[in-house]
C-alpha positions as CSV (number, residue, x, y, z in Angstrom):
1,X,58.7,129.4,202.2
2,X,59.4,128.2,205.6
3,X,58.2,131.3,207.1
4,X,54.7,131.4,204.9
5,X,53.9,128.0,206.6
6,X,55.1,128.8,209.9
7,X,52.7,132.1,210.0
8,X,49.9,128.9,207.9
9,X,50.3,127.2,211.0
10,X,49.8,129.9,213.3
11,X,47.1,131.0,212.2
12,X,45.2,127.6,211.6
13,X,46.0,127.3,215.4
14,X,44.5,130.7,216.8
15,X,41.6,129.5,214.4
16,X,41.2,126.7,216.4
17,X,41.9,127.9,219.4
18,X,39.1,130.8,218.7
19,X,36.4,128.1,216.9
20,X,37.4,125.8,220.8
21,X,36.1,129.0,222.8
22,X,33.5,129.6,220.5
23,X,32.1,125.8,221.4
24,X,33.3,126.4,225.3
25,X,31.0,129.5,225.1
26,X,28.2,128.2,223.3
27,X,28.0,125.5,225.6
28,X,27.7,127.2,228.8
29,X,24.9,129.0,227.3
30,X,22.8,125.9,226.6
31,X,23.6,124.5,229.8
32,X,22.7,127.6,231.4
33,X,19.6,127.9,229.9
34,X,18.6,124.2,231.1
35,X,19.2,125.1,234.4
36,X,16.9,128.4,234.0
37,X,14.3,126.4,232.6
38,X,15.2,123.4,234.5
39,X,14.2,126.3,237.5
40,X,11.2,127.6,235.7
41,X,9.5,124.5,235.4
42,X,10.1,123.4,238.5
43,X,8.3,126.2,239.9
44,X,5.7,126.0,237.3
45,X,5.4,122.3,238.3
46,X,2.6,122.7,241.0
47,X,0.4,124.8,239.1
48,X,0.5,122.3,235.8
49,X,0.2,119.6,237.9
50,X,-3.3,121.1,239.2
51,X,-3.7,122.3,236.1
52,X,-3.5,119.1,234.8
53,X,-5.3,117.1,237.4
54,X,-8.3,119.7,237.7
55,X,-8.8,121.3,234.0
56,X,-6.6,119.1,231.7
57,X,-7.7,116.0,232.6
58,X,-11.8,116.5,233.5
59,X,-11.7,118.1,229.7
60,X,-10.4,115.2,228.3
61,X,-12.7,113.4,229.8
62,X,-15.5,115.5,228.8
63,X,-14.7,115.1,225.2
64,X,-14.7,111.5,225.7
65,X,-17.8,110.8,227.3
66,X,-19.6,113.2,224.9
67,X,-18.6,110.8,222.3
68,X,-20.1,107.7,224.3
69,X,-23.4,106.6,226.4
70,X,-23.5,105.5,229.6
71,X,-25.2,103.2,232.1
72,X,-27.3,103.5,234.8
73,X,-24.5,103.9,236.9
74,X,-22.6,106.0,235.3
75,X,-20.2,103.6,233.1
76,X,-19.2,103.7,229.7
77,X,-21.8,101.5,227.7
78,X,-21.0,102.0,223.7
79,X,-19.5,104.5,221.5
80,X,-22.2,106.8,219.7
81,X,-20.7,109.3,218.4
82,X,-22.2,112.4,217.5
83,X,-25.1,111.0,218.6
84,X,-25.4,113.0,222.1
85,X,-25.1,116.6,220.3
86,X,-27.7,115.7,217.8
87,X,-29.9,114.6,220.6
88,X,-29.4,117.8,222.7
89,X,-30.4,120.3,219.5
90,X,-33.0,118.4,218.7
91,X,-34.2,118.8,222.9
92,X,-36.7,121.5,223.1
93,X,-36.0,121.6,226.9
94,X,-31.5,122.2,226.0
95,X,-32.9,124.9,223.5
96,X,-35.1,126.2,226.2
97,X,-32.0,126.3,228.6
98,X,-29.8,128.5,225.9
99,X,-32.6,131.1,225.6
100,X,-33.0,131.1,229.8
101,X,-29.3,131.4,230.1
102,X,-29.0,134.2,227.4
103,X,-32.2,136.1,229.4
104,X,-30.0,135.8,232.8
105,X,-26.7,137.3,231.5
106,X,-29.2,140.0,229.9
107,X,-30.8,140.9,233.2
108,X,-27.5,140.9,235.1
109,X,-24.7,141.7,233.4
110,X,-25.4,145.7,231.8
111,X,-27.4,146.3,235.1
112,X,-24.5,145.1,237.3
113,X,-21.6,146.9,235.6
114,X,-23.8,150.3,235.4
115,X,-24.9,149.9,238.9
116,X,-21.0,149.3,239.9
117,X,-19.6,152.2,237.4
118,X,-22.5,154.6,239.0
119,X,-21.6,153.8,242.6
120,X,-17.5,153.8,242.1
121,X,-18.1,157.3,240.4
122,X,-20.6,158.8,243.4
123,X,-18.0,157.5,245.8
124,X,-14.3,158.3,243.8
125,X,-14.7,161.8,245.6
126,X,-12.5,162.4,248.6
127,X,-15.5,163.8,250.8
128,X,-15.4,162.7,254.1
129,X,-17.4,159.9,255.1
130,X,-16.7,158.5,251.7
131,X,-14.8,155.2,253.0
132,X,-17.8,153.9,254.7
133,X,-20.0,153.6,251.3
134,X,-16.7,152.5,249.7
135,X,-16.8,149.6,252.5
136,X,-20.2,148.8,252.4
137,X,-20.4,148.3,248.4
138,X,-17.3,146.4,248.6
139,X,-19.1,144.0,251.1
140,X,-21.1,141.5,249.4
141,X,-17.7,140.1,247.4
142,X,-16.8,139.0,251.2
143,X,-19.5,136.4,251.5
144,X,-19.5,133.3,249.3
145,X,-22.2,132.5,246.9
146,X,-24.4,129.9,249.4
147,X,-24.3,132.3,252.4
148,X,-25.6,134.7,250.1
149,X,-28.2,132.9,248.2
150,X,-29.3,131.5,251.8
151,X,-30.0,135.2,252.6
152,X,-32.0,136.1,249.9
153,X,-34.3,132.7,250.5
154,X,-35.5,134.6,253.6
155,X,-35.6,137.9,252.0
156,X,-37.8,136.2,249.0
157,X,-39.7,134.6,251.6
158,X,-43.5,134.8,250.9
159,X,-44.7,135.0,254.0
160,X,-42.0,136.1,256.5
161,X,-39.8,137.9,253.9
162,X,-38.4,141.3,254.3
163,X,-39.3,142.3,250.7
164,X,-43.2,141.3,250.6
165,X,-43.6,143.1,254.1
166,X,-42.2,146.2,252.7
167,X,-44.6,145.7,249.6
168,X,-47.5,145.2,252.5
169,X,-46.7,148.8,254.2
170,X,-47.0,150.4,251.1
171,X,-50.5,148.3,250.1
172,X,-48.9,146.5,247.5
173,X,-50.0,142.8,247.2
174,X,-47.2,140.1,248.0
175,X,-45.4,139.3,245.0
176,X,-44.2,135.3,244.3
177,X,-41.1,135.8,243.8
178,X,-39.2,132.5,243.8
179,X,-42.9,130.3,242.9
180,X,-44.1,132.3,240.1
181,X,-42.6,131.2,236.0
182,X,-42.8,135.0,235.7
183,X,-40.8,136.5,239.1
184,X,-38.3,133.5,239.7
185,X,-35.6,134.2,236.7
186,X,-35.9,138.2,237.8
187,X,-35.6,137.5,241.7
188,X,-32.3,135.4,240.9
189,X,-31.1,137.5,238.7
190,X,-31.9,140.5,241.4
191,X,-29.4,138.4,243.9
192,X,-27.1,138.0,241.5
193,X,-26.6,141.0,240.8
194,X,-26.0,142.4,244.3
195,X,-23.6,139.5,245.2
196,X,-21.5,140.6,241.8
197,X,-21.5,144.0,243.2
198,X,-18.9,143.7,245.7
199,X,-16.1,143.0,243.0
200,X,-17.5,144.9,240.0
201,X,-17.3,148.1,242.5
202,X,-13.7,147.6,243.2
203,X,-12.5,146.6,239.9
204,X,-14.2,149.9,238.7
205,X,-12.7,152.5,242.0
206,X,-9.1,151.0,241.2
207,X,-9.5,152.5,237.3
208,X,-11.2,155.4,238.3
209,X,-8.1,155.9,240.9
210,X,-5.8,155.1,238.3
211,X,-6.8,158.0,236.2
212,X,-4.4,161.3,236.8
213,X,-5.9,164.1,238.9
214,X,-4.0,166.5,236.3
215,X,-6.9,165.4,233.6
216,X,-9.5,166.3,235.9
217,X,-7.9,169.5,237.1
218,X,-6.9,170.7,233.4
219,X,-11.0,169.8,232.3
220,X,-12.0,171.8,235.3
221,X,-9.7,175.0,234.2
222,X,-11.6,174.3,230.6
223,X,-15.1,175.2,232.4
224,X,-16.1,171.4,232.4
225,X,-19.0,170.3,234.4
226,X,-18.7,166.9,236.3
227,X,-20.9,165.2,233.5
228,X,-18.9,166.6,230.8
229,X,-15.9,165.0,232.7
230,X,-16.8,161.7,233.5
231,X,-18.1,161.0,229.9
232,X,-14.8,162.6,228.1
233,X,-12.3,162.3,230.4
234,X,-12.9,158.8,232.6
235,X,-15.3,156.7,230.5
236,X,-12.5,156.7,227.9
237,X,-9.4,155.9,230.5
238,X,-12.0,153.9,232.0
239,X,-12.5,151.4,229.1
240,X,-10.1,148.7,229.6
241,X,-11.1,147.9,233.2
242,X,-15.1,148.4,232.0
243,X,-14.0,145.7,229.0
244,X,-11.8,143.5,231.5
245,X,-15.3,143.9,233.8
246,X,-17.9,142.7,231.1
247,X,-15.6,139.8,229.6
248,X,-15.7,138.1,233.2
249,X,-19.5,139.2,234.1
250,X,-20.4,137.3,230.5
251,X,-18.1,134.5,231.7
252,X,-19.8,133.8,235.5
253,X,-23.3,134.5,234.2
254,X,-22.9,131.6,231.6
255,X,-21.4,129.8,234.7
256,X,-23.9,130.2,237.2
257,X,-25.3,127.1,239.2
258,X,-25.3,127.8,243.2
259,X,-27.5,130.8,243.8
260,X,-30.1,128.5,240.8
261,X,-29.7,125.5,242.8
262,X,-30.4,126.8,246.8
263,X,-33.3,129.8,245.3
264,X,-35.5,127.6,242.4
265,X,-33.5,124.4,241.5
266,X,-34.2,125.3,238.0
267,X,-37.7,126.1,238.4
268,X,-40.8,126.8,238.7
269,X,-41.7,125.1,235.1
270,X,-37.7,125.4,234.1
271,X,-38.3,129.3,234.3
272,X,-34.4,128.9,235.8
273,X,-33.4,126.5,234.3
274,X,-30.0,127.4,233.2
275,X,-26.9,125.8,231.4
276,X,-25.0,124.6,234.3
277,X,-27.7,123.8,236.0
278,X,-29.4,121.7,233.1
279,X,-25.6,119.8,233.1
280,X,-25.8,119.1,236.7
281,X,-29.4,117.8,236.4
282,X,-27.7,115.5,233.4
283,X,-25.1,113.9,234.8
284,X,-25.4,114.7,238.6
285,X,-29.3,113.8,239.1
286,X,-30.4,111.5,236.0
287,X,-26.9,110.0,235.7
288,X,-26.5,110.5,232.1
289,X,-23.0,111.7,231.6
290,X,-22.7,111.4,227.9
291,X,-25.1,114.0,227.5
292,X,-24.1,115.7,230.5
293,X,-21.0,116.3,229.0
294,X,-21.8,117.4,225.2
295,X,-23.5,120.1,227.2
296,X,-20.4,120.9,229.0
297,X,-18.6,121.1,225.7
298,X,-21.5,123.1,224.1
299,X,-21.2,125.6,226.8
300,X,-16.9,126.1,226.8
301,X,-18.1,126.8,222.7
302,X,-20.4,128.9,223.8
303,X,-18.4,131.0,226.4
304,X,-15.1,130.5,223.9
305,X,-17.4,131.8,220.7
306,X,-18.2,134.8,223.2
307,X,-14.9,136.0,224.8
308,X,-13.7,136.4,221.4
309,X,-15.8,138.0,219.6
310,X,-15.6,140.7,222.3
311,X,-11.9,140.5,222.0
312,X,-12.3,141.0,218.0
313,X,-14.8,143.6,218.0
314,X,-15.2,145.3,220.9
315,X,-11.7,145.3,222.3
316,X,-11.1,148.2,219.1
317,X,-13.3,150.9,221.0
318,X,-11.0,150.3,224.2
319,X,-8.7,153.3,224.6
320,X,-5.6,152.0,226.1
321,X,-3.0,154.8,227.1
């Protein structure tokens, strides 16, 4: 009997003892996962503290003044509401700025990403002479949107612009293109287009180098001409970047302000008149920031609403490897 409780009380104690180490164990694992994430976030800190001070915060505030009208200085004077949204879909000239902004990402995005794909394809060869063009397409990402759109004033010029002397060699009459309802949203969108270039062409070479020469090599021992090639062989591999490509074209057309405010400040007759711009002209110019930022919230709907339907529907024709 003695001996039944001594062996009892030995094994209580090695129960004890292993339950003790358990707890010693467990412990230094939370602690050492607060310091990881006591290291994580203190990295992370600067970004959410940007975050927070340039997206978080101004969003807020958005949502806010949406809900409110303001003075003519800018300060809060009552709560209305829903008032402000009703007020901008009833607005013939907010409507107006939907359809101009839907026209612009029309006429640039498809003409930008098949004028990039088309150029990134003529220059994926390794011909000599090849990294010249590869340079000079990648150019226009280097120069920022003003420098640009200052540029293209001259170009667009009536008088002294490069594009209506051209048109006057060939006997074609001078075309308005920045004073005319019917030129100005094409000429912007014309610019736009060649100042997306730049990065559109490099997104596109990177996938195209991505793709294996064996694919290319095994297609060409099949008797596969170059057309046959790109449109089985790299238009499918190429798929993710082209989706990656058109989600952030749809985003910065639906985002465009600087090249509309230096060409046509929104005109001639609102012919330009886009989204950002019509915000900017809101709460910038007539001082209206309830308004101005129902619009803003409109628009992140709009742009959300977008991005995922492409994510639900045409994400399932990307071929991913």
């Amino acid at each position: 009997m003695g001996e039944l409780n001594k062996s009892m009380g030995l094994g209580t104690r090695s129960q004890q003892q292993t339950s003790s180490k358990a707890r010693i164990r467990t412990g230094s694992l939370k602690i050492q996962r607060l310091r990881e994430n006591a290291l994580a976030y203190t990295f992370l800190a600067p970004s959410l503290i940007l975050f927070a001070v340039f997206m978080f915060y101004p969003m807020i505030k958005s949502v806010y003044l949406s809900l409110h009208s303001t003075d003519p200085a800018g300060n809060v004077a009552a709560y209305v509401g829903l008032d402000n949204f009703t007020t901008l879909f009833s607005s013939g000239l907010f409507l107006q700025g939907i359809k101009v902004t839907l026209l612009f990402a029309l006429l640039t995005v498809p003409v930008g990403i098949l004028l990039a794909l088309v150029l990134a394809a003529l220059t994926h060869s390794k011909l000599r002479g090849m990294r010249i063009f590869q340079f000079a397409f990648s150019l226009p990402m280097v120069l920022s949107v003003g420098s640009s759109a200052v540029i293209w004033k001259f170009l667009f010029h009536p008088t002294l612009g490069m594009f209506n002397y051209v048109l006057s060699l060939l006997h074609i009459n001078p075309v308005p293109w920045l004073t005319s309802p019917d030129w100005a949203l094409f000429s912007v969108a014309m610019m736009t287009i060649w100042m997306n270039l730049g990065f559109n062409y490099i997104i596109l070479s990177s996938g195209l180098q991505g793709i294996p020469d064996d694919m290319y090599e095994s297609a060409k021992m099949d008797g596969a001409g170059p057309l046959v090639t790109f449109w089985r062989i790299s238009m499918p591999l190429l798929s993710p970047t082209i989706f990656f490509v058109t989600v952030v074209s749809i985003i910065g057309a639906f985002q465009s302000f600087a090249q509309i405010n230096i060409l046509t400040k929104g005109g001639p007759v609102n012919s330009t008149n886009v989204f950002v711009y019509s915000i900017y002209q809101e709460a910038f110019v007539n001082f209206r920031f309830g308004t101005g930022s129902a619009q803003a919230i409109v628009l992140f709907a709009v742009i959300l609403l977008l991005t995922m339907i492409q994510f639900k529907w045409v994400e399932r024709k990307v071929h991913y490897q």
